[in-house]
C-alpha positions in Angstrom: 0.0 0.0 0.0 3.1 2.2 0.7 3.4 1.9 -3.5 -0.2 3.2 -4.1 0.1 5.8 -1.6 3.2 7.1 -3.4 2.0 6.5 -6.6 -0.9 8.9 -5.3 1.0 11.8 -4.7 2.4 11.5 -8.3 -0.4 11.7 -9.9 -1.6 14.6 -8.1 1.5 16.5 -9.1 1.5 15.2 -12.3 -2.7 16.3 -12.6 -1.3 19.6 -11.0 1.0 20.0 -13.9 -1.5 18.9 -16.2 -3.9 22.0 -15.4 -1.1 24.8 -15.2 -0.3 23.4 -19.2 -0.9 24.8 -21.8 -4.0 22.1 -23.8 -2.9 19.1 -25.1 -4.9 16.2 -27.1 -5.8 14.5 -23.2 -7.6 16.8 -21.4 -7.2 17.1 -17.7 -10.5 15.3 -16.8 -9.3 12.6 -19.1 -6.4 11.9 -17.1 -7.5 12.0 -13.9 -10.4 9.9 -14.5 -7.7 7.4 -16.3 -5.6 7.8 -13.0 -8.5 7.7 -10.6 -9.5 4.2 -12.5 -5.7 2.5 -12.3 -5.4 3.3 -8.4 -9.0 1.7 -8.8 -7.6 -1.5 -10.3 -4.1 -1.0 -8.7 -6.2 -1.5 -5.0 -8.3 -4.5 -6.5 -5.9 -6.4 -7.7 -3.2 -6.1 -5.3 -5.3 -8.9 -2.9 -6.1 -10.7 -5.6 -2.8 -11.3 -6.9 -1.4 -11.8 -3.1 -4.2 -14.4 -2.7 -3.3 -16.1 -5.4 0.5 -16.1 -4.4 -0.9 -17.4 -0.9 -2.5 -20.2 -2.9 0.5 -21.3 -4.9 2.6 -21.3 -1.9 -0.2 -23.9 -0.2 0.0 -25.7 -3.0 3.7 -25.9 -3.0 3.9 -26.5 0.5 1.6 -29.4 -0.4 3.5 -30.6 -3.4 6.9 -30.7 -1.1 5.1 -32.5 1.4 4.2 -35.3 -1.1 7.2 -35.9 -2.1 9.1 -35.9 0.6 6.4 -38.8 2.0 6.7 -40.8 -0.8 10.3 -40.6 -0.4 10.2 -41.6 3.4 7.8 -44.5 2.6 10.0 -45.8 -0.4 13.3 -45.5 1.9 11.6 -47.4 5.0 10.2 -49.9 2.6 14.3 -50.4 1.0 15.4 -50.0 4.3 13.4 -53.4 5.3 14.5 -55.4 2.3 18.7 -54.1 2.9 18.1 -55.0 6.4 17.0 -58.6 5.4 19.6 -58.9 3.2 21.9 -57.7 5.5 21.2 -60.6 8.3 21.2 -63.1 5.4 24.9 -62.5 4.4 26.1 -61.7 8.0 24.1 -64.6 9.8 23.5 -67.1 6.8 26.9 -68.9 7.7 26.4 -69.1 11.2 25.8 -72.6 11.7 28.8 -73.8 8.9 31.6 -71.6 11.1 29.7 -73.2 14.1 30.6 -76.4 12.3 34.2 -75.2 11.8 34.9 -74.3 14.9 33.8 -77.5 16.7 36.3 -79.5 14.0 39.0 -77.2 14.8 38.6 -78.2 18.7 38.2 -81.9 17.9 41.5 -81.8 16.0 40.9 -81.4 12.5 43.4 -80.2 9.8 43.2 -75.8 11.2 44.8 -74.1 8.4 42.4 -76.2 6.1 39.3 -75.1 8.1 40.4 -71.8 9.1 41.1 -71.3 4.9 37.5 -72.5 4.5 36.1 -69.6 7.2 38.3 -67.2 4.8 36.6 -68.1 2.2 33.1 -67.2 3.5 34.6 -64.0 4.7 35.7 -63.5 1.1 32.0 -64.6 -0.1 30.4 -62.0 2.6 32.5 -59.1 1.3 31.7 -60.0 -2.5 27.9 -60.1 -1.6 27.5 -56.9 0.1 29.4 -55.4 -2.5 26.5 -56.7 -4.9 24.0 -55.1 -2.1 26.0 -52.2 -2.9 25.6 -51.9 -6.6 21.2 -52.4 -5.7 21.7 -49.6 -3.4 23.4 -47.2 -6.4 20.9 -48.5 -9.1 17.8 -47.3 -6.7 19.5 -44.0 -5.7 19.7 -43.5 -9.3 16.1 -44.4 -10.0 15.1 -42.3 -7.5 16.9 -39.5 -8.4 15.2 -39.6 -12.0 12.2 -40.1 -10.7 12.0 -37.1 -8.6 14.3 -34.8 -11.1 11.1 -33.4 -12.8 8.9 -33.0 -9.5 11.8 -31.0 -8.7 11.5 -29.0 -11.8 8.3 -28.4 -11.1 8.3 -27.0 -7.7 10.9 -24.7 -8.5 8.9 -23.2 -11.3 6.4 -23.2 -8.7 8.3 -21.1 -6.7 9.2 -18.7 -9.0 5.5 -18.2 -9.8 5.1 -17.6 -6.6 7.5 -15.4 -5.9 6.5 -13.1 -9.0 3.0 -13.0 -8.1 4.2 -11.1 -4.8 6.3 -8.8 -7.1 4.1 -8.1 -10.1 2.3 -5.0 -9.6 5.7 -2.9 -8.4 6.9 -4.5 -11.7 4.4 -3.1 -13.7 4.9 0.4 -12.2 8.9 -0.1 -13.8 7.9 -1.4 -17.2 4.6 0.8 -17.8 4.5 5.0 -17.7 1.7 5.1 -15.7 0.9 8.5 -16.2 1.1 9.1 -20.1 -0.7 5.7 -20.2 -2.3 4.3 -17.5 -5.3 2.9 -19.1 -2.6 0.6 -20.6 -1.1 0.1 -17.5 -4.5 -1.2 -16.0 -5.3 -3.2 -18.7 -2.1 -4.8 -18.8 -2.9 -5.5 -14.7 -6.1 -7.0 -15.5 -5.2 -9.3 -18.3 -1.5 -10.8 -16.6 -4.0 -11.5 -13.5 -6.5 -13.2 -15.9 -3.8 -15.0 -17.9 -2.2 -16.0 -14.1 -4.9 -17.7 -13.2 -6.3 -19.4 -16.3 -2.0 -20.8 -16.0 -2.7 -22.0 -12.7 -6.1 -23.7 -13.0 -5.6 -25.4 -16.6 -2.0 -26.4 -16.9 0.0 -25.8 -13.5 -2.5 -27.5 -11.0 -2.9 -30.8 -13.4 1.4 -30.7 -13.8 1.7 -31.1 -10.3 -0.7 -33.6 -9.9 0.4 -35.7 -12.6 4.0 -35.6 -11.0 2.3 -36.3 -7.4 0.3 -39.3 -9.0 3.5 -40.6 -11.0 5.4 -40.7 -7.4 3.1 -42.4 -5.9 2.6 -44.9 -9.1 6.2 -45.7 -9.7 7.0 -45.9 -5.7 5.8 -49.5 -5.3 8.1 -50.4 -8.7 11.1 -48.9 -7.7 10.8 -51.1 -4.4 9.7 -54.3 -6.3 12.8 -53.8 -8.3 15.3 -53.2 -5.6 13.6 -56.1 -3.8 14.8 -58.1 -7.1 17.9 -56.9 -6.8 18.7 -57.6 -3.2 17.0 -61.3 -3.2 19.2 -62.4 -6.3 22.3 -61.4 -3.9 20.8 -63.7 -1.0 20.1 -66.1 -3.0 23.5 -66.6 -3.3 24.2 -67.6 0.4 23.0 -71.2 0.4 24.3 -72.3 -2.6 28.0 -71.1 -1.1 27.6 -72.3 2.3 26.2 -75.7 0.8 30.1 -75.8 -0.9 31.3 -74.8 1.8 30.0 -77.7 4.0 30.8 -80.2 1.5 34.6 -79.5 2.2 34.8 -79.4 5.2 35.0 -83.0 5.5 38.1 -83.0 3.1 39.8 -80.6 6.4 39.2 -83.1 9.6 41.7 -85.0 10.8 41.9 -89.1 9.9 40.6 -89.9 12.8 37.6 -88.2 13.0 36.7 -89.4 10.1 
């Protein structure tokens, strides 16, 4: 309002001005009704526009919110399936070192047995490596997936952020007082082509990204699930060699 109220006191001086002139083609009655009707539209829009800003920034609020759930959900969800596949390379050998251990004590060949437990270790380290790679490949996913929801809230933001700013802006790219029926049309029509943005393509962007989050959530999961149970499945087959050699390791008479 501190804008209108100078722009105000321009016009007066500039209507002053206008009257102590000699006549030109606008006469003074012209002007001032011209000025009179762009404070007129100056004071109508300036809420309207700031309501609409209000509205975009609800909507991005909303938008970030979204996303950042659909994130969290898909992260717990991974964070599960890691977590089992975790246990199954650190605990799936349990029971063959168990096994090695008690053939060590009951005086089996040790370097052949303890060469058997470096082998698992070797087996563990190789595995989680492989978890590894599943973790990079869904990071990446991810990434893509949200690299144009982030496009969009940052266009978002801008519009925002321009909505708050647009009148002043007009004041610096219109003379409001050799033209300010132009001026107010040019107000009028950037709040009408604003809004018909907002509620025909802007709105149904953002909702398309929300819906393709939430859509392509439960594959990205599925496909890191894939991922991680083709590097468990690994575990028995090894520990199954594993056991069939240990017998190769005990001592004569044990066997």
């Amino acid at each position: 309002m501190a804008a209108i109220a100078r722009f105000v006191l321009l016009a007066a001086a500039v209507l002053a001005a206008t009257q102590a002139a000699p006549a030109e083609k606008s006469s003074p009655s012209k002007i001032l009704r011209s000025v009179t009707d762009l404070i007129a539209v100056v004071e109508e829009y300036q809420p309207r526009f700031e309501e609409l800003s209000l509205e975009k920034d609800q909507m991005l609020a909303f938008a970030r919110t979204a996303l950042f759930a659909t994130f969290r959900h898909m992260n717990e969800e991974m964070l599960i399936n890691f977590g089992n596949t975790r246990n199954a390379i650190e605990y799936g050998f349990d029971e063959t070192r168990a096994e090695i251990a008690d053939d060590i004590l009951s005086g089996g060949d040790e370097d052949c047995l303890l060469n058997l437990v470096s082998l698992i270790i070797d087996e563990q380290r190789e595995l989680a490596s492989r978890m590894s790679e599943c973790a990079n490949t869904s990071n990446q996913d991810k990434d893509e997936l949200a690299y144009s929801f982030y496009e969009v809230l940052e266009l978002l933001q801008r519009m925002s952020t321009s909505l708050t700013e647009h009148l002043l802006w007009t004041f610096s790219n219109y003379n409001s007082f050799v033209s300010p029926a132009e001026h107010a049309d040019f107000i009028q029509r950037s709040f009408e082509e604003s809004v018909d943005l907002w509620n025909n393509e802007v709105q149904a962007v953002i909702q398309f990204e929300i819906d393709a989050m939430e859509y392509n959530r439960p594959i990205l999961v599925a496909e890191n699930l894939e991922c991680l149970n083709r590097v468990a499945e690994q575990v028995q087959p090894f520990d199954e060699e594993i056991r069939s050699r240990i017998s190769t390791c005990v001592a004569p008479l044990k066997k």
